[in-house]
Structures are given as structure tokens and as C-alpha cells.
PDB file of N, CA, C and O in Angstrom, chain B, residues numbered from 101:
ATOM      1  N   UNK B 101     -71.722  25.750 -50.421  1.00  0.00           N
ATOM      2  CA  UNK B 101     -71.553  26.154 -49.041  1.00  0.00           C
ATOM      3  C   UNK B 101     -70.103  26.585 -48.826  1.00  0.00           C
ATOM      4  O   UNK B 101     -69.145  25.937 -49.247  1.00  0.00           O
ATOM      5  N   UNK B 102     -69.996  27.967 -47.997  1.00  0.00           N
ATOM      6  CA  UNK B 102     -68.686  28.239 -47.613  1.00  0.00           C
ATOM      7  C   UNK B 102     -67.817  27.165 -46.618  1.00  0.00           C
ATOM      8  O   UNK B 102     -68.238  26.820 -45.514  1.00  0.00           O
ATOM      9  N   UNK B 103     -66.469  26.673 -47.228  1.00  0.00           N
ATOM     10  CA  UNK B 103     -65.976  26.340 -45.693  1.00  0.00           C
ATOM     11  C   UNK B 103     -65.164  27.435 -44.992  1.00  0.00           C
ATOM     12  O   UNK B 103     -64.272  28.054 -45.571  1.00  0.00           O
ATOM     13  N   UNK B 104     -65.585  27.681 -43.478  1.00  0.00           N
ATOM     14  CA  UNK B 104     -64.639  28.505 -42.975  1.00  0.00           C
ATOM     15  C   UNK B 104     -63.847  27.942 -41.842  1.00  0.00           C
ATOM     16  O   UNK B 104     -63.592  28.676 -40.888  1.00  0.00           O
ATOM     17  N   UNK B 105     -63.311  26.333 -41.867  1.00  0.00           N
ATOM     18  CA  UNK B 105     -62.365  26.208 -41.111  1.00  0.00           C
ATOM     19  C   UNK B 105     -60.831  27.054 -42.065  1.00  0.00           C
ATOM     20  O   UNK B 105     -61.016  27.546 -43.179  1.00  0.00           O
ATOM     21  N   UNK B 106     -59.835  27.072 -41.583  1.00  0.00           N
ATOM     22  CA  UNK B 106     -58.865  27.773 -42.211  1.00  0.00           C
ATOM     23  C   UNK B 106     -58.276  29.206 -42.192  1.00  0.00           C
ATOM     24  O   UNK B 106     -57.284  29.715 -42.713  1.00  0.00           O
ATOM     25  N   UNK B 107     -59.686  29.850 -41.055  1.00  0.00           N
ATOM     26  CA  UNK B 107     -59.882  31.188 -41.467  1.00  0.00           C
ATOM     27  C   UNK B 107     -58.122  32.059 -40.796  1.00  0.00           C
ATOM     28  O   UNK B 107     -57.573  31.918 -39.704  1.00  0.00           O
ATOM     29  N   UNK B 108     -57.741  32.834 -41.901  1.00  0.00           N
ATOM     30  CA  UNK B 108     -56.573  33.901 -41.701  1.00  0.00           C
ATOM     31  C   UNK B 108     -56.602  34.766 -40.933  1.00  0.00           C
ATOM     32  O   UNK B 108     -57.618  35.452 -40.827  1.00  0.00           O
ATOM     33  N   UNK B 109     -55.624  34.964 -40.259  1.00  0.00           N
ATOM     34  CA  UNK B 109     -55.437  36.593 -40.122  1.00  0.00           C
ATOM     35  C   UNK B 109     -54.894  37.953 -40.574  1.00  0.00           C
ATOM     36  O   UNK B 109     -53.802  37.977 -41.142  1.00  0.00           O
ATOM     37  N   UNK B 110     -55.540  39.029 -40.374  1.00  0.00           N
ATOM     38  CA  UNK B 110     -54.798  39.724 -41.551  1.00  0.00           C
ATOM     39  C   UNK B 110     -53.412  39.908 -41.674  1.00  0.00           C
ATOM     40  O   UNK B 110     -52.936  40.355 -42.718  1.00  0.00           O
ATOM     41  N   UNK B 111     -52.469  39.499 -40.356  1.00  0.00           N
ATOM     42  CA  UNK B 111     -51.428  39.301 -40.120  1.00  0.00           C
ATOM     43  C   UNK B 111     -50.709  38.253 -41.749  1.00  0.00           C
ATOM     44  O   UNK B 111     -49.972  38.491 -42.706  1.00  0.00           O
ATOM     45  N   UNK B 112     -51.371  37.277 -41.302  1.00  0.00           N
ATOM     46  CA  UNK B 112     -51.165  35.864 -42.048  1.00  0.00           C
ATOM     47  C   UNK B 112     -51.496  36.570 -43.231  1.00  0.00           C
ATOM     48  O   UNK B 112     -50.365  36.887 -43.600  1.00  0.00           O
ATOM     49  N   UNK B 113     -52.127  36.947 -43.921  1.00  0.00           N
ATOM     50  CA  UNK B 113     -52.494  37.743 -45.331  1.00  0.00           C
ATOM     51  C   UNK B 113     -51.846  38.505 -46.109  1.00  0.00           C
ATOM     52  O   UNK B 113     -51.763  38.532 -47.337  1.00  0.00           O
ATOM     53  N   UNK B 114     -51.208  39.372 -44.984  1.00  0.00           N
ATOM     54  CA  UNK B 114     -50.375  40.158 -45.215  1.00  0.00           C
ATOM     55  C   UNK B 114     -49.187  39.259 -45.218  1.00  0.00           C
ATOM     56  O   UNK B 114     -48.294  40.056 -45.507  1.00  0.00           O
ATOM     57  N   UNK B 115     -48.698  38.253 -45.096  1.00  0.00           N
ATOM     58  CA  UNK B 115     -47.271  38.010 -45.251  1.00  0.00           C
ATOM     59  C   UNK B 115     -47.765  37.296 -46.359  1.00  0.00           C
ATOM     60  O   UNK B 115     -47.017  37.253 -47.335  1.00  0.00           O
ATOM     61  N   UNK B 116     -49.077  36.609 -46.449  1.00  0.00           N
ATOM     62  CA  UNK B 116     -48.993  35.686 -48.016  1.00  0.00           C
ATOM     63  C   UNK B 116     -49.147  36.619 -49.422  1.00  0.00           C
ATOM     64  O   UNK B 116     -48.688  36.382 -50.539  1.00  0.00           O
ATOM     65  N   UNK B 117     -49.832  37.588 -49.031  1.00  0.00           N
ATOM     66  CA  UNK B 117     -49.542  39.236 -50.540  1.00  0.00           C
ATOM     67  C   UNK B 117     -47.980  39.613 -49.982  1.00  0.00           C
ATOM     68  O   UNK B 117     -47.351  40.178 -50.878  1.00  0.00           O
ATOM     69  N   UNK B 118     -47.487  39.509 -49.199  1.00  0.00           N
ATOM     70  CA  UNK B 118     -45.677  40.503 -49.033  1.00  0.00           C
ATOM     71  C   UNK B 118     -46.150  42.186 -48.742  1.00  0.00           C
ATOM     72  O   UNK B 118     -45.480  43.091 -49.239  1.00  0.00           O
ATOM     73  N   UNK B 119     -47.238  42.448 -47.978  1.00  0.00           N
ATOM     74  CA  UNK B 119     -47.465  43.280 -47.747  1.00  0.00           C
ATOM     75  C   UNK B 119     -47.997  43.800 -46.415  1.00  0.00           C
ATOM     76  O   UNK B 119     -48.175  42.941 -45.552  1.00  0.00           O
ATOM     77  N   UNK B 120     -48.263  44.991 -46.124  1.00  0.00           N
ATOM     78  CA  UNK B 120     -48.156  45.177 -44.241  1.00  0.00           C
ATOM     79  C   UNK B 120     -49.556  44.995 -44.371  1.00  0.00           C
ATOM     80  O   UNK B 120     -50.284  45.127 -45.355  1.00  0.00           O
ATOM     81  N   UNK B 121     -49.858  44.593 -42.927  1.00  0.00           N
ATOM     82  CA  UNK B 121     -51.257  44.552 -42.397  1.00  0.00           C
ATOM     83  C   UNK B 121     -51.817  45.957 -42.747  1.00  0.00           C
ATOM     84  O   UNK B 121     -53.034  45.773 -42.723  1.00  0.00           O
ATOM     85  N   UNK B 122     -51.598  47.255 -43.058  1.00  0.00           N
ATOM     86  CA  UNK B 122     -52.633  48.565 -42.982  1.00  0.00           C
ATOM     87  C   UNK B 122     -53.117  48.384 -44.056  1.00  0.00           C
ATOM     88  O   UNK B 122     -54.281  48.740 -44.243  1.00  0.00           O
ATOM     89  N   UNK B 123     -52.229  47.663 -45.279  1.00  0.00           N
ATOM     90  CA  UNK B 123     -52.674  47.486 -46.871  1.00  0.00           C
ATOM     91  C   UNK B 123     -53.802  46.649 -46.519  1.00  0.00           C
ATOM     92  O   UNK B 123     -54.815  47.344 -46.441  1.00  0.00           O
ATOM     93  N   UNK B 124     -54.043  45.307 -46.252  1.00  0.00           N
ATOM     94  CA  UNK B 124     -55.008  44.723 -45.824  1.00  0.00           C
ATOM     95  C   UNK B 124     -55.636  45.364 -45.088  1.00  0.00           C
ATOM     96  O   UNK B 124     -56.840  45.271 -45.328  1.00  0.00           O
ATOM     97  N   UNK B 125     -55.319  46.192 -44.021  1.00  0.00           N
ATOM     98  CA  UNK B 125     -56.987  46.450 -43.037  1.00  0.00           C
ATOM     99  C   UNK B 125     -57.524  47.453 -44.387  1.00  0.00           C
ATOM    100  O   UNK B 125     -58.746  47.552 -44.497  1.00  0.00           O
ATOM    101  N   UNK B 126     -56.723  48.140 -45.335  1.00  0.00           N
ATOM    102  CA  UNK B 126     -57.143  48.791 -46.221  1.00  0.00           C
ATOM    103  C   UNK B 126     -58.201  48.343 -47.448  1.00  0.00           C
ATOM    104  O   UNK B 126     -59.214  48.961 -47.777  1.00  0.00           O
ATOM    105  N   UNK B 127     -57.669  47.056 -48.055  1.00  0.00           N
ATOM    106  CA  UNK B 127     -57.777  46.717 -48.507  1.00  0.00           C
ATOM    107  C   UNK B 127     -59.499  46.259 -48.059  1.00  0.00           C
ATOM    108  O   UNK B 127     -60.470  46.197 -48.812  1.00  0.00           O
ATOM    109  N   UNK B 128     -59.433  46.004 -46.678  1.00  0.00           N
ATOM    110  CA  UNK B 128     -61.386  45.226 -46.189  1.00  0.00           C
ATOM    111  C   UNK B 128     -62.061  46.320 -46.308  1.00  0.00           C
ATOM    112  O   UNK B 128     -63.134  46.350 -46.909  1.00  0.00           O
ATOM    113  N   UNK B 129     -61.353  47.673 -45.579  1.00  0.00           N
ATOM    114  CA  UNK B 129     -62.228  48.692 -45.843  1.00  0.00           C
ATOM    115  C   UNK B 129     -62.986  49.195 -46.652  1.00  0.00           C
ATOM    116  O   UNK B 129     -64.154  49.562 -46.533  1.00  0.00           O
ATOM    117  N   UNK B 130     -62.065  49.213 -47.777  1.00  0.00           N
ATOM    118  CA  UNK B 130     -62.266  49.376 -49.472  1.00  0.00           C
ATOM    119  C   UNK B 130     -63.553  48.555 -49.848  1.00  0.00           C
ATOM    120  O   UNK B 130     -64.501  48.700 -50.618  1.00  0.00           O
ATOM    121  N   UNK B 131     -63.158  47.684 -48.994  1.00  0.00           N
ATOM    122  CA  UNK B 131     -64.661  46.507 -49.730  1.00  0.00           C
ATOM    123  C   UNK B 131     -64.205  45.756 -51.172  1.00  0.00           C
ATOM    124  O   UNK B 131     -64.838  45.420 -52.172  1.00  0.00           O
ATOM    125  N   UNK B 132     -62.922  45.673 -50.813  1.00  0.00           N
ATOM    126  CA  UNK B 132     -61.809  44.789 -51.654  1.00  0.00           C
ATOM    127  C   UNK B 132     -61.478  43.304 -51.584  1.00  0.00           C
ATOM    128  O   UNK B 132     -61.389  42.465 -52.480  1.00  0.00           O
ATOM    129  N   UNK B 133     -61.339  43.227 -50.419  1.00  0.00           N
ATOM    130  CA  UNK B 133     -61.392  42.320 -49.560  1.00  0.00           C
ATOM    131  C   UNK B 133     -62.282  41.507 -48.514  1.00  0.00           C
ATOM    132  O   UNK B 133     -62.408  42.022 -47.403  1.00  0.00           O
ATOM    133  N   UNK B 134     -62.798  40.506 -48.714  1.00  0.00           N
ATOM    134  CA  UNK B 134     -64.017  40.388 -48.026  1.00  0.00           C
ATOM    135  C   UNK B 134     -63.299  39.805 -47.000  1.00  0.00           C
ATOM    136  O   UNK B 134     -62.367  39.046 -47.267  1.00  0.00           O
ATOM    137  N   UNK B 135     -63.838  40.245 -45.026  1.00  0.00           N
ATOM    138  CA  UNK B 135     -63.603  39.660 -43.957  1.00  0.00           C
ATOM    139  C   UNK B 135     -64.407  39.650 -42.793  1.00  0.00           C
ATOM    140  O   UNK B 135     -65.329  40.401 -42.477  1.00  0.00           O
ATOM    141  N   UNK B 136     -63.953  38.756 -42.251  1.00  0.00           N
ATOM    142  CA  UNK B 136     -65.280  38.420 -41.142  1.00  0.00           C
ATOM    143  C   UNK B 136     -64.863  38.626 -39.474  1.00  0.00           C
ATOM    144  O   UNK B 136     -64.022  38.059 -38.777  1.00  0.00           O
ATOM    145  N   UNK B 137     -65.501  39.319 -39.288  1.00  0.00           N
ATOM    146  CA  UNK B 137     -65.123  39.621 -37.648  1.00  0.00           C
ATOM    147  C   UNK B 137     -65.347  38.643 -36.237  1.00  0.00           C
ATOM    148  O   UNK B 137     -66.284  39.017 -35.532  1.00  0.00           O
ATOM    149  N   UNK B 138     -64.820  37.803 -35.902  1.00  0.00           N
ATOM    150  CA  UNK B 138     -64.587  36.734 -34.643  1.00  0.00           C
ATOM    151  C   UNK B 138     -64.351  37.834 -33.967  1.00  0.00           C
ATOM    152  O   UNK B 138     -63.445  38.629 -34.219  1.00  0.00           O
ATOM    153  N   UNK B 139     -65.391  37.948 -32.822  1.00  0.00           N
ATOM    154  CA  UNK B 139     -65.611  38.879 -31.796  1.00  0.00           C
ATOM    155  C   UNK B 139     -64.732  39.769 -32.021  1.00  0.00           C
ATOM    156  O   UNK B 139     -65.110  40.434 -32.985  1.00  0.00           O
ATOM    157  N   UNK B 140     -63.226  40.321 -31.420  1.00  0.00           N
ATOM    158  CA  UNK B 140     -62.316  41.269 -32.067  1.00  0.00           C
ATOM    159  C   UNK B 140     -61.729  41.132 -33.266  1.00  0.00           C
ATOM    160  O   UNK B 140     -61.476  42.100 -33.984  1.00  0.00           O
ATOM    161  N   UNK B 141     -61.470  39.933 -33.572  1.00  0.00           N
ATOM    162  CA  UNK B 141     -60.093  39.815 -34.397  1.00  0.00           C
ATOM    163  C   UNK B 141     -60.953  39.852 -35.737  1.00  0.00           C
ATOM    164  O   UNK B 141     -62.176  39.763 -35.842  1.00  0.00           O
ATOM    165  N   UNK B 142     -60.402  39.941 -36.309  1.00  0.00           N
ATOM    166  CA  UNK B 142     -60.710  39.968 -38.424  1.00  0.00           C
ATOM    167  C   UNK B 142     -60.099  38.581 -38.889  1.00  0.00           C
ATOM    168  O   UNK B 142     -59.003  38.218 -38.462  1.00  0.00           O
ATOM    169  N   UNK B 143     -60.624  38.040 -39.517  1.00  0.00           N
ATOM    170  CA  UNK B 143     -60.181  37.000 -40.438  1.00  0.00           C
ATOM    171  C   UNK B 143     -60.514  37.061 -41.487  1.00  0.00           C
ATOM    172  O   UNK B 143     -61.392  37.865 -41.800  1.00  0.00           O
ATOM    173  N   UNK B 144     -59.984  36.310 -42.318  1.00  0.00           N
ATOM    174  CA  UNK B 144     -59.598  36.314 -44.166  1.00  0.00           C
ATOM    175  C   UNK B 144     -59.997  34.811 -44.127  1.00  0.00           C
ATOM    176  O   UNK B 144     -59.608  34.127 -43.181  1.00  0.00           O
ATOM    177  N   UNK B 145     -60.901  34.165 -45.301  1.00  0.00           N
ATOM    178  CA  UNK B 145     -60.350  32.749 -45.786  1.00  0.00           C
ATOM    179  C   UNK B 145     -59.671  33.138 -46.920  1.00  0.00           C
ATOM    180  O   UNK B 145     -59.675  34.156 -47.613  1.00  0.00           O
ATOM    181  N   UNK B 146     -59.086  32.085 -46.945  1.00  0.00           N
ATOM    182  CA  UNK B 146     -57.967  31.648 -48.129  1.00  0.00           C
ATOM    183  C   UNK B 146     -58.815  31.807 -49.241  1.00  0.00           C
ATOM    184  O   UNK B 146     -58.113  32.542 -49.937  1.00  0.00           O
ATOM    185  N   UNK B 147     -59.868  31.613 -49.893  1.00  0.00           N
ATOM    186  CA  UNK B 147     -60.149  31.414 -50.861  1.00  0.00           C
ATOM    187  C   UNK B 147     -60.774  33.038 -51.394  1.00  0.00           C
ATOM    188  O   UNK B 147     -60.719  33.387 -52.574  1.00  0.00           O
ATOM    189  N   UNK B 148     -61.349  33.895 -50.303  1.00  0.00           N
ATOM    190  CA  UNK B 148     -61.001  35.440 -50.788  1.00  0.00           C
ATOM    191  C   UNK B 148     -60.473  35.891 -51.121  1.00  0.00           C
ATOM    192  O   UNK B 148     -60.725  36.642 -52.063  1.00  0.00           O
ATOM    193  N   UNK B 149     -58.857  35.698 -50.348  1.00  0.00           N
ATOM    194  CA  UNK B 149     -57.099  36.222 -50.800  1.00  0.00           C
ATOM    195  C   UNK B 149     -57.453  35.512 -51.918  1.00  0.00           C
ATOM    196  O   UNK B 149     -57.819  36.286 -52.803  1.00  0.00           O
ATOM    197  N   UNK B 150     -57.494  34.412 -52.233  1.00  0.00           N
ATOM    198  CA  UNK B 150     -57.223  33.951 -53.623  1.00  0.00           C
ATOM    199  C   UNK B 150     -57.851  35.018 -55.300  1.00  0.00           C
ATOM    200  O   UNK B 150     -57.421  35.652 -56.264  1.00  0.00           O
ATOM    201  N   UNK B 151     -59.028  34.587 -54.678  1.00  0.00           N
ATOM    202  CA  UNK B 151     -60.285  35.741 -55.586  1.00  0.00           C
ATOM    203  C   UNK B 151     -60.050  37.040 -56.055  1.00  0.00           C
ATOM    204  O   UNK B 151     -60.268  37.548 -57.155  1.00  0.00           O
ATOM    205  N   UNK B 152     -59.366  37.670 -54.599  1.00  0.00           N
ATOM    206  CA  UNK B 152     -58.279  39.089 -55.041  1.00  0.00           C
ATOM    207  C   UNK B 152     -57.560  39.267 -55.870  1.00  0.00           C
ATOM    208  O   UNK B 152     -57.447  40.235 -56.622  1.00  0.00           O
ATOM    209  N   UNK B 153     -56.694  37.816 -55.767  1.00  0.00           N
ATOM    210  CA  UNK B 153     -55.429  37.898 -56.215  1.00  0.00           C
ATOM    211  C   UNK B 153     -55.512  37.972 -58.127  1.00  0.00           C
ATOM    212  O   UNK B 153     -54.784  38.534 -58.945  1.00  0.00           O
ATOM    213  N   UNK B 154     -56.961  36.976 -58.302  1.00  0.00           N
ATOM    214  CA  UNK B 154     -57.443  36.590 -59.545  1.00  0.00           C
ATOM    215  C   UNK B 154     -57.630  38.159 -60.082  1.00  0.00           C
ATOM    216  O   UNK B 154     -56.898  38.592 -60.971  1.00  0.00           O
ATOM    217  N   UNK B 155     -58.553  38.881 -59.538  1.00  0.00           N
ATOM    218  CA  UNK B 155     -59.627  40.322 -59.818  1.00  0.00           C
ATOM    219  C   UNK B 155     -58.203  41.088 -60.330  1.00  0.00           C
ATOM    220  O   UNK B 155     -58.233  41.279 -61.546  1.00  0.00           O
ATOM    221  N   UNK B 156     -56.996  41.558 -59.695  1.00  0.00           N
ATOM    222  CA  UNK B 156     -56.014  41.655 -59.566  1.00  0.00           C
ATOM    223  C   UNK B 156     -54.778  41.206 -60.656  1.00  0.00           C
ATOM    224  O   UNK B 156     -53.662  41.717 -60.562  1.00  0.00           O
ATOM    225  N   UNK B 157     -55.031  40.426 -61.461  1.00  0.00           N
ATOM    226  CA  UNK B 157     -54.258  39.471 -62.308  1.00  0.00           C
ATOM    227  C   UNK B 157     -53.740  40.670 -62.881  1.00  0.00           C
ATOM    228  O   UNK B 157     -54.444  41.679 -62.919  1.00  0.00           O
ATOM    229  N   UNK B 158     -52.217  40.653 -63.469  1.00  0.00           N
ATOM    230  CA  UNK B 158     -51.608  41.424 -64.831  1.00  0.00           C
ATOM    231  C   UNK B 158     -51.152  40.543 -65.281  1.00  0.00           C
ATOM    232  O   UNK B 158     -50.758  39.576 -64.629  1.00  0.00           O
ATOM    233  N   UNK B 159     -51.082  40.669 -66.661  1.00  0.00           N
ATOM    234  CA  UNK B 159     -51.123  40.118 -67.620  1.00  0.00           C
ATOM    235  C   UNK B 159     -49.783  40.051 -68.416  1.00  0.00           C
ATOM    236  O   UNK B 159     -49.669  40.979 -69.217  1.00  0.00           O
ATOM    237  N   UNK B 160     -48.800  39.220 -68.387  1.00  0.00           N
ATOM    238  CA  UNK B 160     -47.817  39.425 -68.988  1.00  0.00           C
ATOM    239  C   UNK B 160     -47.195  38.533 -68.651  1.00  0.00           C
ATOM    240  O   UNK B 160     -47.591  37.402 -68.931  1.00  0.00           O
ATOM    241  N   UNK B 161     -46.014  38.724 -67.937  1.00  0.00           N
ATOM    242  CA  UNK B 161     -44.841  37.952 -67.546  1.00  0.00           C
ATOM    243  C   UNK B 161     -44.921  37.053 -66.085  1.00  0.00           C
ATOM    244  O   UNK B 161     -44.338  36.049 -65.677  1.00  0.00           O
ATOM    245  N   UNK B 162     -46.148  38.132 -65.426  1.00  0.00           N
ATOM    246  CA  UNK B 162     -46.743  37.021 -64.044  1.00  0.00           C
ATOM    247  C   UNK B 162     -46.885  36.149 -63.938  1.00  0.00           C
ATOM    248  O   UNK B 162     -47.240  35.834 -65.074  1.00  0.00           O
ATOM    249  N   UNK B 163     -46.918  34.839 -63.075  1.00  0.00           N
ATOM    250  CA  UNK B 163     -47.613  33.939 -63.384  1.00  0.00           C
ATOM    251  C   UNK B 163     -48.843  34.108 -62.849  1.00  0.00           C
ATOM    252  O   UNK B 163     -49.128  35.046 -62.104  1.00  0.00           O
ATOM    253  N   UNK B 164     -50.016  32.766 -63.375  1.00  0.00           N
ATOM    254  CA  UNK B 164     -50.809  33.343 -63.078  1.00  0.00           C
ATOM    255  C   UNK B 164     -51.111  32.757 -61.411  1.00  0.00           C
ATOM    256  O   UNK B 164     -50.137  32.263 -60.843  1.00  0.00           O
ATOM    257  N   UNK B 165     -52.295  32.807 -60.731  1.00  0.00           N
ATOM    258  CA  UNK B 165     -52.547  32.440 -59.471  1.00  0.00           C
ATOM    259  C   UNK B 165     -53.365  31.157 -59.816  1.00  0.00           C
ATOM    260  O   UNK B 165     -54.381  30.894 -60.459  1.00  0.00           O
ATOM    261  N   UNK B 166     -52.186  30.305 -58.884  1.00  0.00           N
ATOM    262  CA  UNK B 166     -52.970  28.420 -58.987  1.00  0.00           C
ATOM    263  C   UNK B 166     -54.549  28.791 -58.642  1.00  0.00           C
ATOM    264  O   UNK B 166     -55.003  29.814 -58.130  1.00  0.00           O
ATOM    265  N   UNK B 167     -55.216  27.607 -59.100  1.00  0.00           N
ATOM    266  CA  UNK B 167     -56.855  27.619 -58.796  1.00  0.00           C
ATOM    267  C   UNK B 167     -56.520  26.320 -57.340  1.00  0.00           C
ATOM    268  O   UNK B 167     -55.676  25.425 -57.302  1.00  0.00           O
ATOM    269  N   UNK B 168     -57.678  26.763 -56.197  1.00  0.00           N
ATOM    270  CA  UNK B 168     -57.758  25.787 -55.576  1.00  0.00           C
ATOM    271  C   UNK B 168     -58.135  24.098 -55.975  1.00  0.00           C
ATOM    272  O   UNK B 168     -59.212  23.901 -56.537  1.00  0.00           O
ATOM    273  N   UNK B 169     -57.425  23.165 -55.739  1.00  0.00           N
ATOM    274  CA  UNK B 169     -58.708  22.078 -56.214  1.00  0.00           C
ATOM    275  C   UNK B 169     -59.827  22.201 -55.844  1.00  0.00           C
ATOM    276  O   UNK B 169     -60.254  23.031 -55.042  1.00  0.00           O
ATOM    277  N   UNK B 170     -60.422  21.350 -56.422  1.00  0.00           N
ATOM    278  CA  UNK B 170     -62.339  21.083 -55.782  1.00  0.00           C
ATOM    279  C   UNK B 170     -61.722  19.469 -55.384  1.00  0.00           C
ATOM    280  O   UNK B 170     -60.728  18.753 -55.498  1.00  0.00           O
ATOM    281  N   UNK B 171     -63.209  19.514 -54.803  1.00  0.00           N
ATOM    282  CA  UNK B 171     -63.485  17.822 -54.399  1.00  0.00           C
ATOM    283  C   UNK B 171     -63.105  16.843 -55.676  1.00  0.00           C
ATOM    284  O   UNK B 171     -62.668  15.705 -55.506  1.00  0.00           O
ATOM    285  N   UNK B 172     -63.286  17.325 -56.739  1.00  0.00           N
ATOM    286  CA  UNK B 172     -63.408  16.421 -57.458  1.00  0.00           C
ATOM    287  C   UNK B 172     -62.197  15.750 -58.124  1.00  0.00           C
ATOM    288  O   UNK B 172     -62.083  14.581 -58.491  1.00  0.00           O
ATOM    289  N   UNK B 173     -61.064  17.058 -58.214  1.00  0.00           N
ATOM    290  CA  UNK B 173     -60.037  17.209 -58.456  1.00  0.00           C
ATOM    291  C   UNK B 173     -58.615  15.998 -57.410  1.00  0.00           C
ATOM    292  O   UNK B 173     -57.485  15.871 -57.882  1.00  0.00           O
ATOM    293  N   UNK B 174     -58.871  15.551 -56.559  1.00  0.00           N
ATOM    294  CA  UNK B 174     -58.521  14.970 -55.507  1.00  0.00           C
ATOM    295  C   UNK B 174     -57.567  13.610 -55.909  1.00  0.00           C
ATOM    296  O   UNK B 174     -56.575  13.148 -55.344  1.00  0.00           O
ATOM    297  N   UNK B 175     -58.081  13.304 -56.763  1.00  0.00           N
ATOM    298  CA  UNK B 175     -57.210  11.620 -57.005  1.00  0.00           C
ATOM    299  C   UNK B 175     -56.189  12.189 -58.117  1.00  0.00           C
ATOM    300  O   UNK B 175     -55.284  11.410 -58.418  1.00  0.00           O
ATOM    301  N   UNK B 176     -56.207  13.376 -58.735  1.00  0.00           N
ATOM    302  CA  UNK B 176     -55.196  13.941 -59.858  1.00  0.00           C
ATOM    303  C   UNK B 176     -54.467  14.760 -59.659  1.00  0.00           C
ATOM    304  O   UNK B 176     -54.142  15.636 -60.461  1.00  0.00           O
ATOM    305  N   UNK B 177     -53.976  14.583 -58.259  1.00  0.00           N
ATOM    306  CA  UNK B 177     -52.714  15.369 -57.917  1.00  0.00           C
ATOM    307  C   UNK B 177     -51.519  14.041 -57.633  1.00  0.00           C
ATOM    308  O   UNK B 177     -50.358  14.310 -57.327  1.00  0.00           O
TER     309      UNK B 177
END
């Protein structure tokens, strides 16, 4: 099951990539980015940006993008 407390804005998205909101509204358009429409506004969860960021990976000197924990993961931090 999805959780969608947390949900972003593309505002908020755009400052966590370092990039302007048109790249993101670009980016949903594309069908790059998956987002969900709250009556006007657009939101992002975190764990899409994340997914991007993965699809997205180069390979080299980057690091790579942390994995979220799971539930299970919880007592080993």
C-alpha cells in the first residue's frame, strides 16, 4: 500500500533535485515523474523523487541515492 502522508510540492522537489519548478512541471509532463493533483496544487511523494533519482543514476564518481528504510529496517539505525 502507498503511503501518501508526506506528499511534496513541486516547489519542495525542485529545491530537493537543485532545480526550478518548470524542470519538474516538465519532468510530470514527460510522464517522468509521477504526480498527483489535490484539487489545484500538484504533489510529489518522496518516494517517486526517490525512484527518479534511482532510473537516473550515473555511474561513476556519484554517489549513489540512499534507499528509504522499510518497516523492518527500524531498530538498525
Amino acid at each position: 500500500m502507498v503511503e501518501y502522508e508526506g506528499l511534496i510540492s513541486q516547489r519542495e522537489a525542485a529545491r530537493r533535485l537543485g532545480v526550478g519548478r518548470w524542470t519538474i512541471r516538465k519532468l510530470i509532463r514527460d510522464g517522468e515523474l509521477r504526480a498527483f493533483r489535490v484539487r489545484t496544487a500538484i504533489r510529489i511523494l518522496p518516494l517517486d523523487l526517490r525512484n527518479y533519482l534511482r532510473r537516473h543514476y550515473v555511474q561513476g564518481n556519484a554517489a549513489p541515492v540512499p534507499r528509504a528504510p522499510s518497516h523492518g529496517d527500524a531498530g538498525n539505525e
